[in-house]
C-alpha positions in Angstrom: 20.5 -60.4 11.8 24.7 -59.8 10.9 25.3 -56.3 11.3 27.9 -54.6 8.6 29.3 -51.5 7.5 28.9 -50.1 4.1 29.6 -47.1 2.5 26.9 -45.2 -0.1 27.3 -42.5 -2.3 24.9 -39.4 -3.3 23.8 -36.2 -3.9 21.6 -34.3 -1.7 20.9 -30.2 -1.3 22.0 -29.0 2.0 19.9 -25.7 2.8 23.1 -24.1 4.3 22.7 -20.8 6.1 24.4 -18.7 3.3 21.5 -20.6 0.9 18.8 -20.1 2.6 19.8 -15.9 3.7 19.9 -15.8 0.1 16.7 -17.1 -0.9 14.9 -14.5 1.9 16.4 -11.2 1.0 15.8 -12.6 -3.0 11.9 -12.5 -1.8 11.8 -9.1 0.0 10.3 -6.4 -0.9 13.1 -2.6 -1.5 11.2 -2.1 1.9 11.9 -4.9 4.0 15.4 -5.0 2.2 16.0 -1.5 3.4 15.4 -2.0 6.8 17.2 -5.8 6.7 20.4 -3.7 5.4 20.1 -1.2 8.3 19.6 -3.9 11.1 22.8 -5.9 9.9 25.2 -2.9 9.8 24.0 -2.0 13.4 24.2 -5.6 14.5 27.6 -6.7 12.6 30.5 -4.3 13.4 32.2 -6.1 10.1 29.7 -4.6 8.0 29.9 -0.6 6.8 28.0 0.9 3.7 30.5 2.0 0.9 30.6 5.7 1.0 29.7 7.3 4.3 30.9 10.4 4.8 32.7 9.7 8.2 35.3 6.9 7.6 36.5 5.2 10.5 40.1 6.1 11.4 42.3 3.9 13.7 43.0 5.2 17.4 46.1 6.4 16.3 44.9 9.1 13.7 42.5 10.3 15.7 44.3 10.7 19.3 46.8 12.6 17.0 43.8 14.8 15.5 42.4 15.4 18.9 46.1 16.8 20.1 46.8 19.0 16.8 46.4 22.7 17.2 44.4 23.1 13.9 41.5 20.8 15.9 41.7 23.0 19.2 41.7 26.1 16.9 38.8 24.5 14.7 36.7 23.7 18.4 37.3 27.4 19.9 36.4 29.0 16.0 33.2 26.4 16.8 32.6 28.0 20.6 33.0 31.5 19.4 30.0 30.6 16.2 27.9 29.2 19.4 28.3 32.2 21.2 28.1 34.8 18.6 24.6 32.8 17.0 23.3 32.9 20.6 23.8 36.8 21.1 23.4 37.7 25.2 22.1 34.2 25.6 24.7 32.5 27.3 24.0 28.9 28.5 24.5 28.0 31.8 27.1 25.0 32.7 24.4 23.0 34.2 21.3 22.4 32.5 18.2 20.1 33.7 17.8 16.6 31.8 14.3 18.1 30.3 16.1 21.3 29.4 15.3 22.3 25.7 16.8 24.5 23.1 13.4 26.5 23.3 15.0 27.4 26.9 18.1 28.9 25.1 17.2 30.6 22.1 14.2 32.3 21.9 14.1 31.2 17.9 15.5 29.7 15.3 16.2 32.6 12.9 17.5 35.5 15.7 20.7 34.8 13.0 19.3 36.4 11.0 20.3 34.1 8.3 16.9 32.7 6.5 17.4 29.1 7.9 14.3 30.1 10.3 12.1 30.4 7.3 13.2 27.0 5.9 12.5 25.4 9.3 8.9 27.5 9.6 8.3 25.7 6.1 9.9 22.0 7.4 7.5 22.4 10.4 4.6 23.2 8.6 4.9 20.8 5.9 5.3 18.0 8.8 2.1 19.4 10.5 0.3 19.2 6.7 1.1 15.6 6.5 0.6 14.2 10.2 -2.0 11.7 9.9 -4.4 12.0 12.8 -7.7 11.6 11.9 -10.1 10.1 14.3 -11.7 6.7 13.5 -15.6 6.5 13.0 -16.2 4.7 16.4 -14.1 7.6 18.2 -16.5 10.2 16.8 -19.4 8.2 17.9 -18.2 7.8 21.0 -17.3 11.7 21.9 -21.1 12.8 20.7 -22.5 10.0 22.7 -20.2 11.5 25.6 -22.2 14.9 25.0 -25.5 13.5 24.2 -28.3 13.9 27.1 -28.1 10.3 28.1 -28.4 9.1 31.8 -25.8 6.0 32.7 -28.3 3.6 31.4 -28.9 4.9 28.1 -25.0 5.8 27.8 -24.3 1.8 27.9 -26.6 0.9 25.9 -25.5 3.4 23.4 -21.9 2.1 23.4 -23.5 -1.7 23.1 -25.0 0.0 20.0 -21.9 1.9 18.6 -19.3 -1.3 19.3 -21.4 -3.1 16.7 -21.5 -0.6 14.1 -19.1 -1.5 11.4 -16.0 0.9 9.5 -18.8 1.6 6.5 -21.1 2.5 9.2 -23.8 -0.6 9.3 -25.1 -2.0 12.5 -23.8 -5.5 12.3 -26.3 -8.1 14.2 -28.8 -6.4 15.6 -30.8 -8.7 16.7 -28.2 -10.2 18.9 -27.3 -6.8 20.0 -31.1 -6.6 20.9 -31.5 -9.6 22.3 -28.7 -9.1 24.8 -29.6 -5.4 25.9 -32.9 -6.6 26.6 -32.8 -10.0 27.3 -29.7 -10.1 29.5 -29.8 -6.4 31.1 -33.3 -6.1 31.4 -33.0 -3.2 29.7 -37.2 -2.6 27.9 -37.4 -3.0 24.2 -39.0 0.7 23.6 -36.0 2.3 25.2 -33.2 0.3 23.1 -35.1 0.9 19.9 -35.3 4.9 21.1 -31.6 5.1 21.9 -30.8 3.3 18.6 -32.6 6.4 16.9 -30.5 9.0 19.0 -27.6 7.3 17.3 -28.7 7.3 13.7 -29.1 10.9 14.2 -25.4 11.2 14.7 -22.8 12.5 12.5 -21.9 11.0 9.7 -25.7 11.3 8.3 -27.1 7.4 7.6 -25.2 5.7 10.2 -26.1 3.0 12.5 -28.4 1.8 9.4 -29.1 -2.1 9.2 -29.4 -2.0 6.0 -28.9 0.2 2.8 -32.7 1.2 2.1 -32.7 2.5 6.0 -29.1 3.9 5.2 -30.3 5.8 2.4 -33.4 7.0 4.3 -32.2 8.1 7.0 -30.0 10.4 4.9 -33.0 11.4 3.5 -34.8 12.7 6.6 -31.9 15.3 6.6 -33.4 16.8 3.7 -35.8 20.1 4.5 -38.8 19.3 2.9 -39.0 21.5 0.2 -35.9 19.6 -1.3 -36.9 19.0 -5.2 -37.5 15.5 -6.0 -37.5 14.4 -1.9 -40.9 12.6 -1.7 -40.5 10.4 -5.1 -36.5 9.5 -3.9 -38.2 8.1 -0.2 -41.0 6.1 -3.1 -37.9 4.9 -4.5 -36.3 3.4 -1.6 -39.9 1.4 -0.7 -39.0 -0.4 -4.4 -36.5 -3.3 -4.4 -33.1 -2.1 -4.3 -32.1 -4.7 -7.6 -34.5 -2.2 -9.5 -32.7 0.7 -8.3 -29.2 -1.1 -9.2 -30.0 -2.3 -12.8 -31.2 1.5 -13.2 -34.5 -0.3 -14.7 -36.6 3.2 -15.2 -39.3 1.5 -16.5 -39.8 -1.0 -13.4 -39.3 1.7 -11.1 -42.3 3.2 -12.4 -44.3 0.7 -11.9 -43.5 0.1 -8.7 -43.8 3.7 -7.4 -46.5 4.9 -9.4 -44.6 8.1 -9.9 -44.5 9.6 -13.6 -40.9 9.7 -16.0 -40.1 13.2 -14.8 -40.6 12.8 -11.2 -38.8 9.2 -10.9 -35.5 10.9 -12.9 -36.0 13.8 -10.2 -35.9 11.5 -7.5 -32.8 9.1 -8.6 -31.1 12.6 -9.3 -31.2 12.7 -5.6 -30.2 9.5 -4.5 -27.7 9.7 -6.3 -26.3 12.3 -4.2 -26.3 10.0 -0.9 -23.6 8.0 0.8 -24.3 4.0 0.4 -21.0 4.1 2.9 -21.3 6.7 5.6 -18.2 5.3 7.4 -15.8 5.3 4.5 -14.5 8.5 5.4 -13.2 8.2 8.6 -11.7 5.2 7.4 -7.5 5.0 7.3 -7.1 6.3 3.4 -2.9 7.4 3.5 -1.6 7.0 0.4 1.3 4.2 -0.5 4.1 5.1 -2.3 6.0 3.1 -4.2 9.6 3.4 -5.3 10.7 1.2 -8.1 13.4 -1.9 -8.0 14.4 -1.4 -11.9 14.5 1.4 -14.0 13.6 0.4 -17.9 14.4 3.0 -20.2 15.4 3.0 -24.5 18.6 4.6 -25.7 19.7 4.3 -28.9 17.0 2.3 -29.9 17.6 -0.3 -27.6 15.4 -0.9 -24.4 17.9 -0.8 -20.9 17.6 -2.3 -17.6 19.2 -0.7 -14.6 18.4 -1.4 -10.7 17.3 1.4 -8.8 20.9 2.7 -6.8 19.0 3.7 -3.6 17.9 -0.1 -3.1 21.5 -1.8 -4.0 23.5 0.1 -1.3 27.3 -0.9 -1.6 28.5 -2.6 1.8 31.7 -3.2 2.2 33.9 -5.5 5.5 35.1 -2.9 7.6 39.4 -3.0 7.2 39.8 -1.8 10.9 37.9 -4.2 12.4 39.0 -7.4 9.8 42.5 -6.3 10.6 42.0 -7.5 14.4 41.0 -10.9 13.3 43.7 -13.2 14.6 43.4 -16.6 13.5 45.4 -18.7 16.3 43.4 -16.3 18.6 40.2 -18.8 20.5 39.3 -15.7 22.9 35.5 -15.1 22.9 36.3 -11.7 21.2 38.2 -13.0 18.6 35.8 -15.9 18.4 32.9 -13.3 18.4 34.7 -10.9 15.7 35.2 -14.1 13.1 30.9 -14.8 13.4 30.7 -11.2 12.6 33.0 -11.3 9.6 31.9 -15.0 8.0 28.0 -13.2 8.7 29.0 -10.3 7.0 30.6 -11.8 3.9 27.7 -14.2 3.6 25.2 -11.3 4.0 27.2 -9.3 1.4 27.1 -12.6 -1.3 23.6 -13.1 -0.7 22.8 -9.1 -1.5 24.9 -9.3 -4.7 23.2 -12.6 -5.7 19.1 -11.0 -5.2 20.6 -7.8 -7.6 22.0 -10.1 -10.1 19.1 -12.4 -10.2 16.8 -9.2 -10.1 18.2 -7.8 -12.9 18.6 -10.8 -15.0 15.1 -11.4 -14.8 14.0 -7.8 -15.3 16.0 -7.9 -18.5 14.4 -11.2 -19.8 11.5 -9.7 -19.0 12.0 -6.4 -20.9 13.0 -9.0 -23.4 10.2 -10.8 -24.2 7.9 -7.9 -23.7 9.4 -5.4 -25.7 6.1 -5.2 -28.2 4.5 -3.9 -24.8 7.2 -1.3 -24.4 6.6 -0.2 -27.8 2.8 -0.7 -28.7 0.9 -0.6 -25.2 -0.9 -3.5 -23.6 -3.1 -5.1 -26.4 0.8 -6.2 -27.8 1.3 -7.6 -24.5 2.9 -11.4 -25.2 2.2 -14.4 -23.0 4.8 -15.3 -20.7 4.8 -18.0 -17.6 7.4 -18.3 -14.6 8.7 -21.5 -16.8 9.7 -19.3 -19.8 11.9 -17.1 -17.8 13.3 -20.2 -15.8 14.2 -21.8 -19.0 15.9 -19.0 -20.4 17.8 -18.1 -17.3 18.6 -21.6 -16.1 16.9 -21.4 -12.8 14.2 -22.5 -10.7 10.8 -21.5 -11.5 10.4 -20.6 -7.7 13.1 -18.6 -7.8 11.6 -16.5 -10.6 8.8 -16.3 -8.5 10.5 -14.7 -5.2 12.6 -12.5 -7.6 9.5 -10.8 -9.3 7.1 -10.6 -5.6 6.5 -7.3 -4.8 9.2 -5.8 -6.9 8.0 -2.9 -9.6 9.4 -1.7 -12.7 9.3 1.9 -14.0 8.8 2.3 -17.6 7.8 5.1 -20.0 4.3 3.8 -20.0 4.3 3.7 -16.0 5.2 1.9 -12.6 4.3 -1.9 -13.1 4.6 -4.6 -10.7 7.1 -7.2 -12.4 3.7 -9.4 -11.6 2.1 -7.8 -13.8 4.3 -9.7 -17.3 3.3 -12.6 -16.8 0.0 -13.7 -18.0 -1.7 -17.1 -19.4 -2.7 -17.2 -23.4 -5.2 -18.0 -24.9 -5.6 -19.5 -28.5 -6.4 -17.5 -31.7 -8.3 -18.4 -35.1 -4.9 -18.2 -37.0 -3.3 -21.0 -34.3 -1.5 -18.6 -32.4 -1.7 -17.5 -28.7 -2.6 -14.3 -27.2 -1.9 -13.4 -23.4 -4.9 -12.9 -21.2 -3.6 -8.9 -20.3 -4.0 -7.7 -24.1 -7.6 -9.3 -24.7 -8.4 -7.3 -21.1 -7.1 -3.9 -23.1 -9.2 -5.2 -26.0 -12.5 -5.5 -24.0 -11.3 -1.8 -22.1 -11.3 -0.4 -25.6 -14.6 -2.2 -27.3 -16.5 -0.6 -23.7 -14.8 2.8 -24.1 -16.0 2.9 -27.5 -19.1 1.8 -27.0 -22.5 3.8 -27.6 -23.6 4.7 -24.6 -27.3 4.2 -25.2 -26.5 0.6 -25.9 -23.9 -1.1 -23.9 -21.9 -3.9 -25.4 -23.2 -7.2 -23.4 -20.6 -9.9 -23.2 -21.7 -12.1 -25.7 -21.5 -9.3 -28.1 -17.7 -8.4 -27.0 -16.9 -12.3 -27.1 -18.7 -11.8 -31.0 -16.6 -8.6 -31.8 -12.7 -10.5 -30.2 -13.5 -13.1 -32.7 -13.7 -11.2 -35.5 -10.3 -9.7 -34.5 -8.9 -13.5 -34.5 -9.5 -13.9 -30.4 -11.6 -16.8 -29.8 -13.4 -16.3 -26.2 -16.2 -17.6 -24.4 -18.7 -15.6 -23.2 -17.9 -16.6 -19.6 -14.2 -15.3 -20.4 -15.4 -12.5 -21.2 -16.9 -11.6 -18.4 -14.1 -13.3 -16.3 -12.2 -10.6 -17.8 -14.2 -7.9 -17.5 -15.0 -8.1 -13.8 -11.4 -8.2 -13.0 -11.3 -4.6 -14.8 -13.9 -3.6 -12.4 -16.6 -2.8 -15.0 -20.0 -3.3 -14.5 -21.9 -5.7 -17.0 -23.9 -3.4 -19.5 -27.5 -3.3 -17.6 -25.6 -1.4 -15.2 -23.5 0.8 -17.4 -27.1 1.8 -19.5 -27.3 5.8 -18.0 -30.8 6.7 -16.0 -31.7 9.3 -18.3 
């Protein structure tokens, strides 16, 4: 075979290092951006944000400022302050490493000045919002520490707790059984007896393997006088679907107990916790802070980004002017990475705040009616009718809109949240999958509570408003508003 040399021409897209820092901060959330920001200006001594307070000043300046008399007059004005603030406390020249101003001043506020008040209500709001609660399996574990167990009966009662779940269910416990007795020899009687000492811990119904026991055993902390106690434990004997369709009429059968005594009874289930765990369960709240602000002035709708997530960074003069060019030392050559990373790390940030805002405002565009009217005016839109208008990638549309929100008069969406499929209507248009959900939210709402709308019913009443659905859609839709199909919003009474 002759060998040969040819030349070929074509295009090809090089993921440079520039592209492809772009493409990640375009995908990050104001968080993640926010702490990618702070990491590159303490890694990149190019970098600086536009604004600090404290500019740097060249060695020059501020050799000259340390040698004026207006700086030592300024430090001694500063020495006197201490000492006058500190009153007879004096502080010694040498101080321990674990020395702490507590050791000095006996408070805050011996000024006299009110700053001790504003730091007694700092300290106590920190103290109000320090989350420390103790996790379920922690509680369990500190009343079995007090409980009148030997060693045996200890272990066996951790066995028992380490398979309780965070709602509070015993998960498996037949394999839990089977290993306490079967592979510690441990009798069947006494596993079964220390499983009851735990269900008689705090919270009440714990340790249940099931939801009839969990309710039960909530039940038994009842006195027995409680109204209505006896027919709620005949309740619990019934099949639970009875008890979830709220079917009054099977119940009755089932229990044998009469109308009054049965309503008696649920009135008091009603009252118990199907979850006994949830509490002690991690419930902080997330906050959110929005990526674009979407207001209307002058009768037109505006776009803005959010100022506290587009910081201004800016290549730090001092250190670009030490840049030689014909310089190869590893300094030099380790101050020109710093400067090419900092310049592609400020292009990249402009480029996610432009794309960002172009799409929010081709967003705000084509969803103005939503602005105006509320979510049943909600339009259809797909990640290929913002690509098209924009003249970008539909991927890129997607990483611009991930887990950035919008504030708007009607509330803090997630950019998400636009987008929607349609669905055809009688008169051959389209409707988007959003505003027929806010259609079914209103038909329930304004429903007769006696009488629940059923699904086929709700597809029935869209189509008479020009919204041709399927049953199945309809209840698609209605179970991702998290409402329950109409048996189980029928009331008990």
């Amino acid at each position: 075979m002759k060998q040969s040399l040819s030349l070929r021409t074509g295009l090809a897209l090089t993921m440079t290092p520039a592209l492809q820092q772009a493409i990640r901060l375009l995908q990050l959330s104001s968080l993640d951006l926010q702490l990618e920001i702070r990491q590159a200006l303490e890694s990149n001594v190019m970098l600086e944000a536009d604004g600090d307070d404290l500019e740097m000043q060249t060695t020059e300046e501020a050799m000259a400022e340390a040698d004026s008399d207006a700086a030592v007059a300024e430090a001694g004005s500063a020495a006197e302050t201490v000492i006058e603030l500190g009153g007879e406390n004096v502080i010694p020249e040498e101080m321990p490493v674990d020395a702490d101003w507590g050791d000095i001043y006996d408070s805050a506020g011996s000024a006299g000045s009110g700053s001790g008040e504003d730091d007694d209500g700092l300290h106590d709001f920190m103290q109000a919002n320090l989350h420390g609660s103790q996790s379920l399996r922690d509680h369990l574990t500190w009343q079995a520490s007090i409980a009148p167990f030997d060693e045996v009966d200890a272990e066996v009662a951790l066995h028992i707790i380490d398979a309780i779940n965070d709602d509070g269910y015993l998960e498996d416990w037949d394999g839990v059984r089977d290993r306490l007795v079967g592979g510690q020899n441990i009798p069947l009687e006494r596993v079964e007896k220390i499983l009851r000492s735990v269900q008689d811990f705090d919270p009440s119904g714990v340790a249940a393997r099931d939801l009839p026991e969990c309710l039960r055993l909530q039940l038994q902390q009842y006195p027995a006088k409680t109204p209505g106690l006896s027919a709620a434990f005949r309740i619990l004997e019934a099949p639970m679907a009875m008890l979830a369709r709220h079917d009054e009429t099977a119940l009755i059968k089932a229990t044998g107990l009469p109308l009054e005594a049965l309503r008696e009874g649920l009135a008091l289930v009603q009252t118990l916790q199907p979850h006994p765990g949830r509490p002690y369960q991690a419930h902080e709240s997330d906050y959110i802070a929005p990526d674009v602000f979407v207001g209307k002035k002058n009768g037109r709708w505006r776009v803005s980004l959010n100022p506290e997530h587009t910081p201004k960074l800016r290549i730090n003069q001092l250190y670009q002017g030490m840049v030689k060019r014909a310089d190869t030392s590893r300094d030099q050559l380790t101050m020109k990475q710093h400067l090419q990373e900092a310049r592609y790390f400020i292009n990249s940030l402009e480029a996610r705040n432009e794309t960002l805002l172009k799409v929010a405002q081709c967003i705000v565009e084509e969803q103005r009616a939503f602005l105006d009217y509320g979510e049943e005016a909600m339009r259809p839109l797909v990640l290929r009718d913002v690509a098209e208008q924009l003249g970008i990638h539909e991927s890129t549309v997607s990483r611009a809109t991930a887990n950035k929100y919008m504030l708007t008069p009607r509330g803090l969406y997630e950019l998400k949240y636009f987008f929607s499929s349609h669905v055809q209507t009688t008169e051959g248009g389209t409707c988007s999958a959003t505003a027929i959900q806010a259609m079914i939210k209103r038909l329930i709402a304004a429903e007769d509570a006696t009488k629940p709308l059923s699904d086929s019913t709700l597809a029935e009443m869209l189509l008479k408003e020009g919204i041709q659905v399927a049953r199945r859609t309809v209840a698609k839709y209605r179970e991702a508003l998290r409402i329950p199909p109409s048996h189980e919003r029928k009331p008990i009474g």
